[in-house]
C-alpha atoms as one frame of an Amber mdcrd trajectory, in Angstrom:
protein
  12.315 -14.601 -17.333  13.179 -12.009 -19.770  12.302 -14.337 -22.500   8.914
 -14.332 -21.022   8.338 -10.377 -20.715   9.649  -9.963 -24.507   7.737 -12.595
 -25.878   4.777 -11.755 -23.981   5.543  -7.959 -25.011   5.531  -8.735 -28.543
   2.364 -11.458 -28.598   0.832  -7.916 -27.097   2.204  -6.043 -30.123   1.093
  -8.470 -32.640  -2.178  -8.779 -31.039  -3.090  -5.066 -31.315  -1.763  -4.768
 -34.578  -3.892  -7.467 -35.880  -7.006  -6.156 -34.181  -7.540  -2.613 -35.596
  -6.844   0.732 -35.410  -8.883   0.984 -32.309  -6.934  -0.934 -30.055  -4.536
   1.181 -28.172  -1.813  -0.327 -25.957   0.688   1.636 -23.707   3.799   1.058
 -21.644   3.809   3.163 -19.118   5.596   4.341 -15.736   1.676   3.911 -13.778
  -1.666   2.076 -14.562  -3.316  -0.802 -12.572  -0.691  -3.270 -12.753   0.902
  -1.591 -10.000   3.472   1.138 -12.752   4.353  -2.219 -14.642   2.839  -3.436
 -18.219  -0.544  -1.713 -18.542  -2.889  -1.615 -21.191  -6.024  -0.758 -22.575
  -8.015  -2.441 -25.684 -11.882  -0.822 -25.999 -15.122  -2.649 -24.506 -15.342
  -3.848 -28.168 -12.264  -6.445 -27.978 -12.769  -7.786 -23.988 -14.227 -11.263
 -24.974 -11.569 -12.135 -27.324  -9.265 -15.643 -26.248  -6.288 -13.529 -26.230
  -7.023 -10.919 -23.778  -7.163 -13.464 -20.980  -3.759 -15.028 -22.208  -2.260
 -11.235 -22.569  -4.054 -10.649 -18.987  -2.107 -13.657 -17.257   1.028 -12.847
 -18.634   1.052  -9.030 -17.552  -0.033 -10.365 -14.109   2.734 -12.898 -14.101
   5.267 -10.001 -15.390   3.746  -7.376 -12.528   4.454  -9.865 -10.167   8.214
 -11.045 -11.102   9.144  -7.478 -11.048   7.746  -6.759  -7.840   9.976 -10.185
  -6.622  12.949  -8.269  -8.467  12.549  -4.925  -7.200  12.414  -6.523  -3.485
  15.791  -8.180  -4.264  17.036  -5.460  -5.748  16.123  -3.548  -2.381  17.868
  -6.392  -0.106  20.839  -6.171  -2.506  21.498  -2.445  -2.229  20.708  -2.612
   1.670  23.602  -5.032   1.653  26.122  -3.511  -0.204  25.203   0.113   1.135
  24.833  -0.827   5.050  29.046  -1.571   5.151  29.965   1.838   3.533  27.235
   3.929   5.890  28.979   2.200   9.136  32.295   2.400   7.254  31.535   6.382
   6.700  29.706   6.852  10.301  32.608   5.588  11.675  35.090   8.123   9.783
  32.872  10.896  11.076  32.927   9.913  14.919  36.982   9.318  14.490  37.154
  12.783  12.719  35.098  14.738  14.918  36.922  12.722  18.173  40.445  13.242
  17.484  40.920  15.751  14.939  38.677  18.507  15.532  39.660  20.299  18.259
  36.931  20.868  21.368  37.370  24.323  23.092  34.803  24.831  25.444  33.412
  28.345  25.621  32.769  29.651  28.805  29.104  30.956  29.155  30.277  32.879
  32.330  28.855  36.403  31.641  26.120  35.027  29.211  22.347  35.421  29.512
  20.084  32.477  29.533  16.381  32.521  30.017  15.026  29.260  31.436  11.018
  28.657  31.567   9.519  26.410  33.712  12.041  27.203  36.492   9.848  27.151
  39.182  10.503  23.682  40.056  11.340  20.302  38.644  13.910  20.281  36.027
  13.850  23.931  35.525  14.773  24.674  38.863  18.188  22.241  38.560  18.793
  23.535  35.116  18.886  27.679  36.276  20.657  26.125  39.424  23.398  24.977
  37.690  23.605  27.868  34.637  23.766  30.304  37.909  26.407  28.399  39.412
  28.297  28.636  36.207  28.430  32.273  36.100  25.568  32.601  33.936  22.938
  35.450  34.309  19.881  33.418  34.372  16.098  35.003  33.458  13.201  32.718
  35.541   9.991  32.265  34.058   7.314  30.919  34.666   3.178  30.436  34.885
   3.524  30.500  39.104   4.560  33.908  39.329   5.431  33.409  43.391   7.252
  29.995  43.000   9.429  31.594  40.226  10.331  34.189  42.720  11.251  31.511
  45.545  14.157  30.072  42.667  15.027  33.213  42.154
């Protein structure tokens, strides 16, 4: 394979230096061939023999990275899916045993709760008032917030 892409690379190089000054060719990081092997020769040079041999090889090259970069993304997955459940699993142990959980009181706190004149924000200023919390109702039913008051 990477006998191939060389060879192919310097049939390319030979080609344009054989052609003329005119030809340009680039390597470069995005082009039509998908940020693999692009080129461009003028108008002048596009029924030459060559091109179409040059133009099947880039293809073919395009295409064998894309197959490597996909196993390159499988490979990585695989190697880098043990160490993020390894380190997950650190975390949860770390934050379960060894950091220490006081519970603050919020007896004496303020809490405003919209929505409170029924459904869940009815249960949830319930149970802050029942916990010693000052609770603020609000609401868009101006009577129903008074009745959970």
């Amino acid at each position: 394979l990477i006998k191939r892409i060389t060879r192919a690379i310097q049939e390319m190089l030979l080609f344009c230096d054989q052609v003329n000054s005119q030809a340009q060719y680039t390597f470069s990081g995005c082009g039509d061939h998908n940020g693999f092997l692009h080129y461009s020769l003028p108008k002048l040079f596009f029924d030459n023999k060559y091109l179409k041999k040059f133009e099947i090889l880039i293809t073919m090259t395009s295409d064998t990275f894309k197959k490597i970069r996909a196993w390159l993304a499988v490979a990585l997955l695989t190697l880098l899916m043990p160490t993020i459940l390894f380190f997950s699993v650190l975390i949860y142990f770390y934050d379960s045993y060894v950091r220490s959980r006081v519970c603050k009181s919020i007896a004496g706190d303020v809490a405003v709760v919209t929505g409170a004149a029924g459904g869940l924000g009815k249960c949830i200023a319930a149970e802050l008032a029942a916990k010693g919390c000052h609770v603020a109702i609000c609401d868009i039913n101006y009577d129903l917030a008074v009745t959970t008051a």
